[in-house]
C-alpha positions as CSV (number, residue, x, y, z in Angstrom):
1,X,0.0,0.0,0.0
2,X,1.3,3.5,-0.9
3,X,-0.4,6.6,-0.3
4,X,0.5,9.9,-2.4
5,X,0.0,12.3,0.8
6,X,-1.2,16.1,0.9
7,X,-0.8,18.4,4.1
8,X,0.7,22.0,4.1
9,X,2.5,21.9,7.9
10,X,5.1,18.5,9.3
11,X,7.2,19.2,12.5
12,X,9.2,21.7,13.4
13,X,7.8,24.0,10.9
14,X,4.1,24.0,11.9
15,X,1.4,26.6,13.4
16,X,-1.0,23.9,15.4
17,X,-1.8,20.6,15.9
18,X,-2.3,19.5,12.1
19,X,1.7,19.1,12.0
20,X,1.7,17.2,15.1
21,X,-0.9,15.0,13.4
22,X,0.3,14.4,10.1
23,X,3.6,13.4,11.6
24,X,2.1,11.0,14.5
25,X,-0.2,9.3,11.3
26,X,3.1,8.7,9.2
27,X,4.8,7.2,11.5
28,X,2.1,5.0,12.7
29,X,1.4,3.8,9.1
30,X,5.2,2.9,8.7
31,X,4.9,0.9,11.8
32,X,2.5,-1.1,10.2
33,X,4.2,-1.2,6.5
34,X,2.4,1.1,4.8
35,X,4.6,3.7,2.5
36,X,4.0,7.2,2.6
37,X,5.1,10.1,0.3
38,X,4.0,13.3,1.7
39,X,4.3,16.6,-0.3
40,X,4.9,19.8,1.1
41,X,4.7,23.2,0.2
42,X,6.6,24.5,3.0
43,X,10.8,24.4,3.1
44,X,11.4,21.2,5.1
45,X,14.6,20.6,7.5
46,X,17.4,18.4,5.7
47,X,17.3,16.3,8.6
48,X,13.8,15.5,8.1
49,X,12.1,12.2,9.9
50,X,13.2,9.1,8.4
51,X,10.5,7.1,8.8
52,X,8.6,9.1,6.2
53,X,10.5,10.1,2.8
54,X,9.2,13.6,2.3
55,X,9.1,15.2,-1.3
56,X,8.5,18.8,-1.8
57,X,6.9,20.0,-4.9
58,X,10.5,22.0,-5.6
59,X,11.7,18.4,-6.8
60,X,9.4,18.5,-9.8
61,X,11.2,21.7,-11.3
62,X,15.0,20.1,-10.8
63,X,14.0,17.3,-13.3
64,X,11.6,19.0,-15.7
65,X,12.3,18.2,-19.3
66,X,14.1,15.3,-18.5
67,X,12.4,12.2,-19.6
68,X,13.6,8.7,-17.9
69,X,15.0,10.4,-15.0
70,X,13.4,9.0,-12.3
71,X,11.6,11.5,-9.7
72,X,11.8,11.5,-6.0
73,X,15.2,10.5,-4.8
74,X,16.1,10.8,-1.4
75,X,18.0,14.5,-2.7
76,X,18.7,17.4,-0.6
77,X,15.0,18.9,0.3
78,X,14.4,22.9,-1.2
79,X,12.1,25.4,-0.3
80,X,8.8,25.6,-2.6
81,X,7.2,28.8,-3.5
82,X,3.2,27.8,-2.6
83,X,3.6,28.7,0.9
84,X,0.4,27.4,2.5
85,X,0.3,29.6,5.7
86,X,-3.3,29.9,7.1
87,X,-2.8,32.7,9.5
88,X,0.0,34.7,8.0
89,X,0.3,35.7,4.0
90,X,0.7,38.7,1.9
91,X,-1.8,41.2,0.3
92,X,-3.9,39.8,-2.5
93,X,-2.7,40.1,-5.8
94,X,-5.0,39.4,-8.7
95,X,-2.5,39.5,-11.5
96,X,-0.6,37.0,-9.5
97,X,-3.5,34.8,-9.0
98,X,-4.6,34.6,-12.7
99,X,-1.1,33.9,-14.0
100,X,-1.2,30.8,-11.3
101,X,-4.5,29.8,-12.5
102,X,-3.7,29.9,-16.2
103,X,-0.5,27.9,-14.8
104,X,-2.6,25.2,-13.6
105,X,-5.0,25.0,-16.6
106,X,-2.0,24.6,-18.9
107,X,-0.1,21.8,-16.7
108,X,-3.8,20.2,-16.5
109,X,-4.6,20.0,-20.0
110,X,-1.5,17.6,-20.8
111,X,-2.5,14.9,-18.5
112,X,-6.3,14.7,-18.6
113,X,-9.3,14.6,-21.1
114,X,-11.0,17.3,-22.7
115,X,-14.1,17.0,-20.3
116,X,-12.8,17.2,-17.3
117,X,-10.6,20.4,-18.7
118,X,-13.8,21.8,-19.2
119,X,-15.2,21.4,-16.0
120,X,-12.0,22.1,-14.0
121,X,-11.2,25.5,-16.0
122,X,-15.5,26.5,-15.1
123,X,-14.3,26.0,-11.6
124,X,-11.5,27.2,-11.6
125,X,-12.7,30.3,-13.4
126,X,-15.8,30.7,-10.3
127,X,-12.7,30.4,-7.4
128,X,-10.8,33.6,-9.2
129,X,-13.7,35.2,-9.2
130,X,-14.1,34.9,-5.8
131,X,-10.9,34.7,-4.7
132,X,-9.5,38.0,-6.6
133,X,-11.5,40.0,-3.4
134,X,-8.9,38.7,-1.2
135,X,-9.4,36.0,1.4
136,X,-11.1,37.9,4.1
137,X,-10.4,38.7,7.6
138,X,-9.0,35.2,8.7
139,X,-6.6,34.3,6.0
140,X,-4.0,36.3,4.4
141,X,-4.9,37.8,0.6
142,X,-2.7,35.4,-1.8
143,X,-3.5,32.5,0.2
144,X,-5.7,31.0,-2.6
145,X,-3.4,31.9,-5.1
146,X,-1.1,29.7,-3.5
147,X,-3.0,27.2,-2.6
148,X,-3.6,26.8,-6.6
149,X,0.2,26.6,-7.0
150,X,0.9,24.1,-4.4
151,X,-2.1,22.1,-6.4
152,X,-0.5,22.4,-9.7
153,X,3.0,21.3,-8.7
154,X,1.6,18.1,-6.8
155,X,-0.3,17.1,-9.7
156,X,2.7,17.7,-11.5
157,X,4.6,15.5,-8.8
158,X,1.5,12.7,-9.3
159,X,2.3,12.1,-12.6
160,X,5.4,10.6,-12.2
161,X,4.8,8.4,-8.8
162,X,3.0,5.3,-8.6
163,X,0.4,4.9,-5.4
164,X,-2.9,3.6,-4.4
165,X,-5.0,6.2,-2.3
166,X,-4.5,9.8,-2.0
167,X,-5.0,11.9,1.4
168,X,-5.7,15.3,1.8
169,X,-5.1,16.8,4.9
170,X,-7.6,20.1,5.8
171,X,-9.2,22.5,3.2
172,X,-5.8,23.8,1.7
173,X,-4.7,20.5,0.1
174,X,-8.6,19.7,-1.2
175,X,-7.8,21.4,-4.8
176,X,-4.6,19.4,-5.3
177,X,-6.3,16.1,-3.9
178,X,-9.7,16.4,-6.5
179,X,-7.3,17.0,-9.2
180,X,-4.7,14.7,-8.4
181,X,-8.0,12.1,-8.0
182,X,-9.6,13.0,-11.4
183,X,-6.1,12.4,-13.6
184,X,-4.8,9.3,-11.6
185,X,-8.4,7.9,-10.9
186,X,-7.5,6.6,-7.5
187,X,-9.7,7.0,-4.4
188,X,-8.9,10.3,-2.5
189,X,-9.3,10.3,1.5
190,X,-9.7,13.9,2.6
191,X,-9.3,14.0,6.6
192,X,-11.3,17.0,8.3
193,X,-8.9,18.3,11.9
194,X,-11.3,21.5,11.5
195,X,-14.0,23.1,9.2
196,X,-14.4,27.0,8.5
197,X,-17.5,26.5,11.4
198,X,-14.7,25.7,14.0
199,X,-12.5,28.5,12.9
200,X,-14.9,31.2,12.0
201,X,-18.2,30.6,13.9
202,X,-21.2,31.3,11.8
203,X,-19.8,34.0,10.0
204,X,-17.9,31.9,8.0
205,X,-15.3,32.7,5.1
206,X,-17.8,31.5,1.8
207,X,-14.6,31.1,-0.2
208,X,-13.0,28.6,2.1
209,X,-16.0,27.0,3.0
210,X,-16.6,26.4,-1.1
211,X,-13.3,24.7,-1.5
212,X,-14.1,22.6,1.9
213,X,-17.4,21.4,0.3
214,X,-16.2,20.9,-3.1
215,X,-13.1,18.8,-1.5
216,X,-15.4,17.3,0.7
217,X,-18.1,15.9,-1.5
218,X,-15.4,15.2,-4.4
219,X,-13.6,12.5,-2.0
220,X,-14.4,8.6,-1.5
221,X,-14.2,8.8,2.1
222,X,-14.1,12.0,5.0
223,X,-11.8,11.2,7.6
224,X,-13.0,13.0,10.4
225,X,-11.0,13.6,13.8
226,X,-13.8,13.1,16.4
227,X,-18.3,12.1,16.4
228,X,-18.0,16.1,17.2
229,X,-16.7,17.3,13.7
230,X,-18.2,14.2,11.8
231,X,-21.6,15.5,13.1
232,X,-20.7,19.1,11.7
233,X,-19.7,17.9,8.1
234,X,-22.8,15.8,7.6
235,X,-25.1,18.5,9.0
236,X,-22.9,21.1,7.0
237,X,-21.6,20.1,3.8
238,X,-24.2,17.9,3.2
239,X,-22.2,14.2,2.9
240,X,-24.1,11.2,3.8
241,X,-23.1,9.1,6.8
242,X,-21.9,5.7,5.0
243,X,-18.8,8.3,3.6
244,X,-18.1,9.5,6.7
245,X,-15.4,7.7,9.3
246,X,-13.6,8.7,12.6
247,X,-10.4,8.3,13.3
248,X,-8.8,9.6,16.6
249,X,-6.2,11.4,17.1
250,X,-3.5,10.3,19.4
251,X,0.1,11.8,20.8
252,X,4.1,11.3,20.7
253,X,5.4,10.3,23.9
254,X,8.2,12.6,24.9
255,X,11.8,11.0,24.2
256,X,12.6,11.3,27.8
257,X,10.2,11.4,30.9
258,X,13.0,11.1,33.6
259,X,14.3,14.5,33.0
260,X,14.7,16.8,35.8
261,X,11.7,18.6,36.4
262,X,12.5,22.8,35.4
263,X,11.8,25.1,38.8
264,X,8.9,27.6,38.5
265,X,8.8,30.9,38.3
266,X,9.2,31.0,42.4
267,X,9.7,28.3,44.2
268,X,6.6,27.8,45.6
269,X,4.4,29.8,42.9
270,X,1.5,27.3,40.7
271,X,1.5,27.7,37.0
272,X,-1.6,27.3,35.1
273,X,-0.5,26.8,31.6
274,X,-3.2,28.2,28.1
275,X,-0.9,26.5,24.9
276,X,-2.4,27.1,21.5
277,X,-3.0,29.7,19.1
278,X,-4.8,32.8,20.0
279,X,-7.7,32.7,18.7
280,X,-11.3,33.2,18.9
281,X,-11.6,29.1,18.6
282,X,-9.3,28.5,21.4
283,X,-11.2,30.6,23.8
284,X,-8.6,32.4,25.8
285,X,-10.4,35.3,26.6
286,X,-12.4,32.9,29.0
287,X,-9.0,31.6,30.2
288,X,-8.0,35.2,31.6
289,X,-11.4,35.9,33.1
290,X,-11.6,32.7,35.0
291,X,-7.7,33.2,35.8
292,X,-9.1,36.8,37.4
293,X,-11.3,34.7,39.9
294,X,-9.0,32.3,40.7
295,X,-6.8,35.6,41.9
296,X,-9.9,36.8,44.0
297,X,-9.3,33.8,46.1
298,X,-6.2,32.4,45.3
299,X,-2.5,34.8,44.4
300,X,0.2,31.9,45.0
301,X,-0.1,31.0,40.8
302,X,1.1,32.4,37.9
303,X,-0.9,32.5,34.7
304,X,1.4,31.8,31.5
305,X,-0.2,32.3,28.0
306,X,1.9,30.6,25.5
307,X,1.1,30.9,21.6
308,X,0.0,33.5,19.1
309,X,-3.1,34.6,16.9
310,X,-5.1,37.0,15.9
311,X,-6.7,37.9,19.4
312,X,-3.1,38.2,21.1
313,X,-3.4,42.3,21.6
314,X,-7.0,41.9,22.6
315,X,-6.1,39.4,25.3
316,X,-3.4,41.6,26.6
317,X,-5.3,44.5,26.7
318,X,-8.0,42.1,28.7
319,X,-5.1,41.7,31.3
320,X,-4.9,45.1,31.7
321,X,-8.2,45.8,32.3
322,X,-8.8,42.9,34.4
323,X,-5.4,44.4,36.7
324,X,-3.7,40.9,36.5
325,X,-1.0,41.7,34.5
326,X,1.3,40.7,37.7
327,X,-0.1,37.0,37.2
328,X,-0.2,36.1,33.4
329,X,2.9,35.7,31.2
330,X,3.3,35.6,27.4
331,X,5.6,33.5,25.9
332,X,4.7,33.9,22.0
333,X,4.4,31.2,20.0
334,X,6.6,28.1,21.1
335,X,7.8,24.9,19.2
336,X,9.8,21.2,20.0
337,X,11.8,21.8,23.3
338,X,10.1,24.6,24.4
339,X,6.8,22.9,24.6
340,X,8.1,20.2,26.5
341,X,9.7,23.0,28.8
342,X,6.5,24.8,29.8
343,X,5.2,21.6,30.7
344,X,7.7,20.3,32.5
345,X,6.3,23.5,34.4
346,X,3.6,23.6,34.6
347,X,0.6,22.1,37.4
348,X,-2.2,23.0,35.3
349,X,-3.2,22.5,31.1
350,X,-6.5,24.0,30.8
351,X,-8.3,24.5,27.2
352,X,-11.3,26.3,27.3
353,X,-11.6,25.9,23.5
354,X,-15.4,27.6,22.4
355,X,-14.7,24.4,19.2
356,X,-12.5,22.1,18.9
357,X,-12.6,19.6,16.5
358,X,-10.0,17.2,18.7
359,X,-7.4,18.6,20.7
360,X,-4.1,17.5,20.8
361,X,-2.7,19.5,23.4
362,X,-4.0,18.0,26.6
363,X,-2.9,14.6,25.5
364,X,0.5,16.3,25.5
365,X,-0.2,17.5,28.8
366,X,-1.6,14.0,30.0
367,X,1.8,12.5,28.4
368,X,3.7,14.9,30.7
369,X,1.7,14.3,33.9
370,X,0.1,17.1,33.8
371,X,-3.6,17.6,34.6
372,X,-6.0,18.7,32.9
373,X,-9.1,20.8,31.8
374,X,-10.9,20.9,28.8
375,X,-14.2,22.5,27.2
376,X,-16.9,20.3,26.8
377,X,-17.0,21.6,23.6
378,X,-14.0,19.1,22.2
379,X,-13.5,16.2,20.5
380,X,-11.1,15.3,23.2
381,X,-13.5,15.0,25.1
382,X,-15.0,11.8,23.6
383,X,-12.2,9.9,24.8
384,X,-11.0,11.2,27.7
385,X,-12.3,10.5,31.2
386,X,-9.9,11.1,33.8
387,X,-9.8,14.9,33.3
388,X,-12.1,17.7,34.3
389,X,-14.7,18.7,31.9
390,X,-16.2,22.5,31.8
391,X,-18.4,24.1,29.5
392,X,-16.2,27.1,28.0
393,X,-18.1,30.1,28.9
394,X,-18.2,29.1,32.7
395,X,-15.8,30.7,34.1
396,X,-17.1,30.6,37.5
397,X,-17.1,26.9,36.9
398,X,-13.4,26.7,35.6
399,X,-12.0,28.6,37.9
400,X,-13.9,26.2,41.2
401,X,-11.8,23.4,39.0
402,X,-8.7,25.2,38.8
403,X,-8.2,26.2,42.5
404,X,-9.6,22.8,43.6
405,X,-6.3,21.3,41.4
406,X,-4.3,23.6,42.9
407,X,-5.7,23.6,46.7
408,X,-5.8,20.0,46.8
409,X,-2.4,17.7,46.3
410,X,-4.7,14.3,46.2
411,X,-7.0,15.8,43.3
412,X,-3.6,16.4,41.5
413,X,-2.0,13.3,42.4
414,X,-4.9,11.1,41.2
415,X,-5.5,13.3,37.5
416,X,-2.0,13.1,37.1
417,X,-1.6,8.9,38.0
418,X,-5.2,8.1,35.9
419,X,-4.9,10.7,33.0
420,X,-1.8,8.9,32.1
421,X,-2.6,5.6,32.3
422,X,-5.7,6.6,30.5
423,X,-3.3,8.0,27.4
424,X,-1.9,4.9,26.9
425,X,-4.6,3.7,25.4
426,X,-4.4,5.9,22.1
427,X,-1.5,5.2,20.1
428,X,-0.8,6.5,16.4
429,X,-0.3,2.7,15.2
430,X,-4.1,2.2,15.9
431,X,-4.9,5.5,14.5
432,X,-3.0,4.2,11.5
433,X,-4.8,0.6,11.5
434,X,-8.0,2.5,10.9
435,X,-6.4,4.1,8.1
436,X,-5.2,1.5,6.6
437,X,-8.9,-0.2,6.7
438,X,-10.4,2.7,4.8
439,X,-7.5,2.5,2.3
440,X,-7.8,-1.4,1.6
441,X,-11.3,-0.7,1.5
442,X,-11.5,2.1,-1.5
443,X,-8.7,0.8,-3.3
444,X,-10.6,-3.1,-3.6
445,X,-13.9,-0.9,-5.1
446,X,-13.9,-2.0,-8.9
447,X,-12.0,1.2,-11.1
C-alpha cells in the first residue's frame, strides 16, 4: 500500500496541531508497512524524519524536461514557492493569482481529457472570481493563489509516482487532492482536523468553505477527527453518513520522561499553563477571566499564555483591564523543546476551546503528567475520562476546578496517575490501523 500524501504543515515548521498529526499518522502507518510520500509546500529541514520520505513539490522543477529520470530520490530537500500559511500571507494580488491559474490550466490540459478540462477551467474560473477579493479577515490575501500553485506542482509530482490512495489533509490541500483524483483515478481520502465553522463561527469565510465542500463531496471517504466534527460535516456540507469515518487522534510520547523537572517561576508559585493559538476558537479570553477569579481567592499562581493569533493584543489588553497583568505571562508562540519546557512547568493544562474539533494538546499535557481541563465543547472530550470537563463560557465553573487542582495535592495526584494511564490507550499505530482499513477498503472498489 502506498499513499500519495497532501498536508501544508510537518514538525518543526508547523502553526498547530495539524503538523503534530500528520507526523504521529506517518509514522504509525510505517509501523504497520504502509509507505507514505507526503508533499509539502513549505521548506522542510534536511534532517527530516526518516520514517517518512518527504518530497517537496520544488523536486518537480529540478527534473523537468528530462524524460527517464526518475523522480523523487532521497535529494537534498528545497524550499517551494506555494507557501500554505493559514494565518499569515501577503496582500492579494490578482494579477498573481490569474497567471497561477492559467498555470494550472496549462499543466492540466496535458495529462487529462478534454471534459474534465472543461469542468475544472468552469471552476477554476468561479474560485478567481471569488478569490481576486482577497481572502477575508482570517486568511491572508494570496492565500488562494497559493494554494492553486501548491495544487499544480503536486499534480505535476503525481504524474510521475506510482500509489494507491490519495489523502488530503484540511481545506488547503482539497484542490490538489480532486485533481490529483480526477487524472490518476484513484480514491482520494480527505481528513477533516477542523471546518471553516470551528474556525470562523457562523460568519464563515464563503470562499474557504466552497473549497471545503467541493473537496469534501469530491472524495471517496471523509476522515474526520472526532463524532463532534463528523456530526458538523454531515449537517454542513451535506455528505451522507456511510462516507463519513472517525479516526482519533493520538500523541508522541516525549523522548525522555526522567528528565529533571524545570523550577517555577518561584519556588513555591502554581503555573496554570493556556498553549495554542490565539484565537477566537481557542477561547482564551475565557482563560483570563476565569484566571481573574481564581486571583480573587487564590495569588500563589502564575498565569502563563503561550502561543500566538489573531486575538493576542486583545487578550493583553484584557489583562490590563482585568489588573492581572502581575499574574499572566506571554511566551509567544513556542515549538519542540520549548513545549516540553512549559510543561515540565507547569501544574495545570486548561483548554477552554469555544470548538474544537479534537485537541491535541492535553494529551501532550496528559503525556507529561500534567492535569488537565478541557471544554466540553471538544473532540477530546469523547475519549478522555480522567480529566475535568467545563463548559467554556463558565468561568465561574473553571476557575472552582482550577483552585480545587491547585488547593488540593490528592485531586492532583490522582488526574496526574489516571490521566496517564488513561493515554496509553491511544497510540498512532491504531490510528493508523483504521487508516489502513479505509484504504484497503477504496482501493478493492472496482476502477
Amino acid at each position: 500500500m502506498k499513499i500519495f500524501m497532501l498536508g501544508w504543515e510537518f514538525p518543526p515548521h508547523i502553526s498547530g496541531g495539524l503538523g503534530t498529526a500528520c507526523y504521529g499518522m506517518t509514522k504509525g502507518l510505517d509501523e504497520i508497512g504502509v509507505e507514505v510520500v507526503f508533499v509539502l509546500p513549505t521548506a522542510v529541514p534536511l534532517a527530516a524524519p526518516s520514517h517518512v520520505t518527504i518530497r517537496t513539490a520544488a523536486h518537480l522543477q529540478a527534473v523537468a524536461g528530462r524524460e527517464g529520470e526518475t523522480l523523487f530520490r532521497n535529494v537534498t530537500l528545497h524550499q517551494v514557492d506555494a507557501k500554505l500559511q493559514a494565518y499569515a500571507s501577503p496582500p492579494a494580488d490578482s494579477k498573481l493569482l490569474q497567471e497561477l491559474t492559467a498555470q494550472m490550466q496549462a499543466s492540466l490540459s496535458k495529462a487529462t481529457t478534454p471534459e474534465f478540462i472543461r469542468i475544472l477551467q468552469t471552476e477554476l474560473a468561479s474560485f478567481s472570481r471569488q478569490f481576486t477579493a482577497g481572502a477575508g479577515v482570517h486568511y491572508g490575501g494570496d492565500l488562494m493563489g497559493q494554494v492553486f500553485r501548491y495544487a499544480r506542482l503536486a499534480l505535476g509530482l503525481a504524474r510521475h509516482e506510482r500509489f494507491d490512495v490519495i489523502h488530503a489533509h484540511d481545506w488547503m490541500t482539497y484542490p490538489a487532492g480532486l485533481a490529483v483524483a480526477a487524472v490518476s483515478g484513484k480514491p482520494l481520502v480527505v481528513h477533516v482536523h477542523s471546518t471553516e465553522f470551528d474556525r470562523s463561527g457562523e460568519k464563515i469565510n464563503q470562499q474557504v468553505y466552497d473549497i471545503e465542500r467541493a473537496g469534501i463531496q469530491g472524495a471517496d471517504c471523509v476522515v474526520c477527527v472526532s463524532h463532534l466534527t463528523r456530526s458538523i460535516v454531515a449537517a454542513r456540507y451535506g455528505v451522507p453518513e456511510e462516507k463519513l469515518e472517525v479516526v482519533y487522534n493520538a500523541v508522541e510520547w516525549p523522548s525522555d520522561q526522567s528528565g529533571e523537572e524545570l523550577k517555577p517561576i518561584r519556588q513555591d508559585e502554581k503555573i496554570v499553563l493556556f498553549l495554542g493559538r490565539v484565537t477566537m476558537q481557542k477561547g482564551p479570553e475565557y482563560f483570563l477571566r476565569a484566571a481573574k477569579k481564581v486571583l480573587e481567592k487564590f495569588t500563589n499562581v502564575r498565569f502563563v499564555m503561550a502561543g500566538s493569533g489573531d486575538m493576542i493584543t486583545r487578550c493583553i489588553q484584557e489583562v490590563a483591564d482585568l489588573r492581572i497583568g502581575q499574574y499572566v505571562t506571554f511566551t509567544g508562540f513556542l515549538r519542540g523543546e520549548d513545549v516540553n519546557r512549559v510543561f515540565q512547568m507547569a501544574d495545570l493544562y486548561v483548554m477552554p476551546s469555544v470548538s474544537e474539533p479534537f485537541g491535541i494538546a492535553p494529551l501532550e499535557a496528559l503525556s507529561h503528567n500534567v492535569p488537565v481541563i478541557i471544554s466540553k465543547q471538544s473532540g477530546v472530550s469523547e475519549v478522555l475520562t480522567h480529566v475535568l470537563k467545563v463548559d467554556f463560557w463558565d468561568i465561574d465553573e473553571m476557575a472552582n476546578k482550577i483552585l480545587a487542582v491547585l488547593r488540593y495535592p490528592p485531586l492532583h495526584r490522582t488526574l496526574r496517575q489516571h490521566g496517564h494511564i488513561e493515554l496509553r490507550k491511544l497510540s498512532w499505530r491504531d490510528s493508523a490501523n483504521r487508516l489502513l482499513g479505509i484504504y484497503n477498503r477504496l482501493s478493492a472498489r472496482p476502477g
